[in-house]
C-alpha positions in Angstrom: 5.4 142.7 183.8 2.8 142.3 186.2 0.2 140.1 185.8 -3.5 139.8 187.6 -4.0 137.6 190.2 -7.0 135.5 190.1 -10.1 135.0 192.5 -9.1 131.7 193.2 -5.3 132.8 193.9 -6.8 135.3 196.6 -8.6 132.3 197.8 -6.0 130.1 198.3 -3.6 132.5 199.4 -6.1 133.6 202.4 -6.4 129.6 203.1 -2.5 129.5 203.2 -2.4 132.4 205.4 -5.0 130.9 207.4 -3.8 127.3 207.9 -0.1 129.2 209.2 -1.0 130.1 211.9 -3.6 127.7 212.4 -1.0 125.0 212.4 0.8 126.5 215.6 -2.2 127.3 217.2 -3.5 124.1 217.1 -0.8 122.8 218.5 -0.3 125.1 221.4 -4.2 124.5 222.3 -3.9 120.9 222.8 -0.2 121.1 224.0 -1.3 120.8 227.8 -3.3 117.4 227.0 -0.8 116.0 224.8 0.7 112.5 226.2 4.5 112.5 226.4 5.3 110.4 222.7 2.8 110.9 220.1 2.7 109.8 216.4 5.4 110.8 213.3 5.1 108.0 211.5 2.4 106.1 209.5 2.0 103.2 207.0 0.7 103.4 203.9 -2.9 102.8 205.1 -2.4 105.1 207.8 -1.9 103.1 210.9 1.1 104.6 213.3 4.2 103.1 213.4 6.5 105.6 214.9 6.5 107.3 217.9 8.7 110.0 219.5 8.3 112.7 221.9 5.8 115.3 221.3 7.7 118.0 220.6 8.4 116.3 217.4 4.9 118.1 216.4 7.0 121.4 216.4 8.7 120.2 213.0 5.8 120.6 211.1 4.4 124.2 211.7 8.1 125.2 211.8 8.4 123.6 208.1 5.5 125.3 207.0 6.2 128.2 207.7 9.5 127.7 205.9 7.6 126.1 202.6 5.1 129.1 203.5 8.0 131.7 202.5 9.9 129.6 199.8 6.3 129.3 197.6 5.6 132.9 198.5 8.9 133.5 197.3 8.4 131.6 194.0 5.6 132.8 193.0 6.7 136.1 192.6 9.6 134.9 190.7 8.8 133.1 187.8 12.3 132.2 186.8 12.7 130.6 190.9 10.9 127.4 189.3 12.0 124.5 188.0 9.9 123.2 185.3 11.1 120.4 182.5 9.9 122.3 179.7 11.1 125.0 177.6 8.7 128.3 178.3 8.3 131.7 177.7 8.1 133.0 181.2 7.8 136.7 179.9 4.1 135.5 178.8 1.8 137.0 180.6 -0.6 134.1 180.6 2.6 132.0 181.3 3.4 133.8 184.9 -0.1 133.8 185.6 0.0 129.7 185.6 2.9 129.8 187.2 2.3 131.9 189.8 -1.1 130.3 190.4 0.9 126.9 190.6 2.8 127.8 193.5 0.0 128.9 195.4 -2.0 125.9 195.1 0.5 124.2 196.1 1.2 126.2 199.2 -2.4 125.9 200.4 -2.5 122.1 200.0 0.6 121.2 201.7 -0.1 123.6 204.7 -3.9 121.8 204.8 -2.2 118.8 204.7 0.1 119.8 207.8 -2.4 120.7 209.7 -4.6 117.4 208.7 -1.8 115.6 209.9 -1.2 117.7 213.0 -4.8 116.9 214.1 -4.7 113.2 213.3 -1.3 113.0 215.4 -3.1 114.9 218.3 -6.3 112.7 218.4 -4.4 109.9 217.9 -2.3 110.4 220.9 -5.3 111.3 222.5 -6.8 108.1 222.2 -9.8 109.6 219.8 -8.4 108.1 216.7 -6.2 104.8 215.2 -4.8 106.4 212.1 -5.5 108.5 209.5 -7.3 106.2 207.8 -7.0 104.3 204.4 -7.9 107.3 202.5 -5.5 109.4 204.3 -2.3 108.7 201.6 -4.3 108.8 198.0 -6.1 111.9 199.0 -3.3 113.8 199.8 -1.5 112.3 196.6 -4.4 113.5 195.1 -4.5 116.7 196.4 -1.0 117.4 195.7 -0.6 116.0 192.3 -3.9 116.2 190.5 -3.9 120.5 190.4 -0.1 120.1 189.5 -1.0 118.3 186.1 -3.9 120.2 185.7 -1.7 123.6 185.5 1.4 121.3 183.5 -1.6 120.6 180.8 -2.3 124.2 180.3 1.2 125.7 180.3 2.2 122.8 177.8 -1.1 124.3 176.1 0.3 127.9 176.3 3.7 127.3 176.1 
């Protein structure tokens, strides 16, 4: 059964599809200026403290677009997920949440790619010293706090 997909799953899908593409572009726009090693590493308050060659960057549009397909994949496939609890994935409302949860996710972790991306760039650039402190809970918190918001409703459906 096929279920409606929301104005805020069109939303985040188009910022998905967006940041895709946006990732490599990014990269290839600043590739001339790049230094030779640039950041791939940080510390928990978001100073560098690994460096390799720039064509390191490559690995994370590359995964992206990879995590890009697999989430695109799973949430048109209920049964693809992996979730601790017991549910009714016929449900309607059910495969709506679930479908919903995937593509949040997707649009967060490919903003986050190309958050990072930039940070690297400036960085390696001189314009920037890290990510910054805020740089590790945010992205925690962007990754984690819509994930228990949709485990809260689907244990309140389910």
């Amino acid at each position: 059964m096929k279920t409606k997909r929301t104005r805020l799953d069109w939303i985040l899908e188009a910022i998905a599809f967006a940041a895709l593409p946006g990732t490599f572009l990014l990269l290839l726009d600043r590739w001339p200026q790049l230094p030779g090693n640039v950041p791939i590493h940080f510390s928990t308050t978001g100073v560098p403290n690994g460096w390799a060659s720039k064509d390191t960057l490559w690995i994370l549009p590359l995964l992206g677009a990879v995590l890009y397909l697999i989430l695109t994949l799973v949430a048109k496939n209920p049964y693809s997920m992996n979730i601790p609890i017991q549910l009714d994935r016929e449900n309607p409302e059910i495969r709506s949440l679930l479908r919903s949860m995937a593509i949040t996710l997707k649009a967060v972790v490919l903003l986050i790619f190309i958050c990072v991306i930039w940070f690297s760039i400036n960085i390696a650039m001189g314009n920037s010293d890290g990510l910054g402190v805020w740089f590790l809970p945010s992205t925690l918190a962007a990754i984690f706090l819509p994930m228990l918001g949709y485990w809260r409703k689907l244990n309140q459906v389910g």
